[in-house]
C-alpha positions, -999 to +999 in steps of 0.1 A: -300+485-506-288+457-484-265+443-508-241+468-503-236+448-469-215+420-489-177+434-487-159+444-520-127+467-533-140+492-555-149+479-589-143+443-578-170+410-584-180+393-552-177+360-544-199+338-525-182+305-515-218+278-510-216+250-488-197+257-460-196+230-433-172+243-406-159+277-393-122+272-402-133+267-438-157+296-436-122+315-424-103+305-451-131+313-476-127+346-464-092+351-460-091+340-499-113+370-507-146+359-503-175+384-498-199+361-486-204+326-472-233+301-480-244+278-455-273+245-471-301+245-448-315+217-471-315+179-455-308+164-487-276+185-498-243+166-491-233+200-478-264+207-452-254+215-419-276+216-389-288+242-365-258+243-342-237+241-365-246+270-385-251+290-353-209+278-344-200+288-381-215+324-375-202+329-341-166+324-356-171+347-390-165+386-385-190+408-371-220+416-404-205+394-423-229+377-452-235+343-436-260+332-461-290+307-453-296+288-483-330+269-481-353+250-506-391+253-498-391+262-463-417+259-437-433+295-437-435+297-397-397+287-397-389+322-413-398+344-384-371+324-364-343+337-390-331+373-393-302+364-412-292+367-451-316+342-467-310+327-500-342+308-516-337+282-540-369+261-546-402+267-561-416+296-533-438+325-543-436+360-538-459+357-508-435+335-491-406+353-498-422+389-480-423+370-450-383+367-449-373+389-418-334+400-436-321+408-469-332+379-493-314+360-523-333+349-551-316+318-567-329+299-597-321+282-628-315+305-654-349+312-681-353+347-697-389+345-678-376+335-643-352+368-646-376+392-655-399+377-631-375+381-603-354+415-611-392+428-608-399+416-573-392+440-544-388+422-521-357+407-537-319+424-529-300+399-551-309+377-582-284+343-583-288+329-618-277+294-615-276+265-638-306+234-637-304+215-612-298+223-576-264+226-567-257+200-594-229+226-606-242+221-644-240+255-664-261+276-690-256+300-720-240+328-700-250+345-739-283+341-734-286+359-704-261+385-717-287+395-741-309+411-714-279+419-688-287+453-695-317+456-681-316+441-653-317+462-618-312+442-593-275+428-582-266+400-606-251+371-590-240+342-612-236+303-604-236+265-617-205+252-632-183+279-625-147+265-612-112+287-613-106+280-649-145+290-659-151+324-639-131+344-659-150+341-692-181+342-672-174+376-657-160+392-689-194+379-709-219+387-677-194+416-655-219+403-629-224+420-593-211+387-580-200+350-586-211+318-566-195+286-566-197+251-543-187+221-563-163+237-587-141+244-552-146+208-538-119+178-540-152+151-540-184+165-536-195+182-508-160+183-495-140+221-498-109+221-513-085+252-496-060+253-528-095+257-553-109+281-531-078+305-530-074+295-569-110+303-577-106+340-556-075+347-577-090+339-607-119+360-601-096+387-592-074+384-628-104+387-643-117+419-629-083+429-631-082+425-672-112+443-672-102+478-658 
């Protein structure tokens, strides 16, 4: 499965860091630990960046690493262009999402239907239960989806409202494939903070650490 591309130690939850606007930040991200960058293709996101850019940010990260696209109700033509990770956060179909040329992320706000719907598709490598709201960093019952965490197949990744103080509970209630976080590592939004990033890594690493 492609997920297996996203980097790890043995045993360890990945992180995705969202929102990345400039190389050196994506370097630090990963330098911190992370496993996977997100970069907001999605005009109205404080944290969008543009075509050149995202094509500078990638040029700068290590060879295969996850530099994730993360788009809202894309153009359909606009997919062929991108071979890249590809993380869809809107309202598209199943149709839509076959057309993605790389390995695809499924992210929406968490429902009991919307999972099952989702761990059942195919065509997606990675379900990212989030919060409501788009990138509003709001939470949900991490309980409720612990209920049916045992039957889901696909990679688990898990998002909205996590911060470094919040992970830890999340991972020990979830043990998800992954984490994703954006705001809970900013200083003001859409601005990164280095000292939360590195914070929110080692908290995600005590965590798995406690675990074992």
């Amino acid at each position: 499965m492609s997920s297996t591309m996203w980097p790890s130690r043995p045993g360890s939850t990945r992180i995705k860091i969202c929102g990345i606007q400039d190389p050196d930040m994506g370097l630090l991200a990963i330098e911190a630990g992370a496993s996977a960058i997100g970069l907001v293709r999605h005009e109205p996101s404080p944290r969008h960046v543009s075509d050149n850019t995202a094509m500078q940010i990638r040029k700068q990260m290590p060879d295969a690493f996850p530099c994730i696209d993360v788009v809202v109700d894309p153009d359909p033509d606009g997919l062929r262009l991108c071979p890249n990770w590809i993380q869809f956060h809107g309202e598209e179909s199943e149709d839509l999402i076959t057309r993605a040329r790389g390995p695809v992320v499924r992210g929406f706000a968490f429902s009991m239907e919307a999972v099952r719907r989702w761990d059942a598709c195919p065509d997606v490598d990675i379900l990212l239960v989030d919060g409501p709201g788009k990138g509003a960093g709001t939470s949900f019952r991490h309980d409720d989806l612990a209920e049916i965490r045992e039957t889901i197949k696909t990679p688990l990744v898990i998002a909205g409202g996590l911060d470094p103080d919040s992970v830890g509970e999340a991972i020990s209630v979830l043990r998800p494939w992954g984490v994703d976080v954006s705001s809970g590592v900013e200083s003001q939004r859409g601005v990164k903070d280095p000292q939360r990033i590195k914070a929110f890594c080692d908290a995600v690493r005590d965590a798995d650490s406690s675990l074992r």
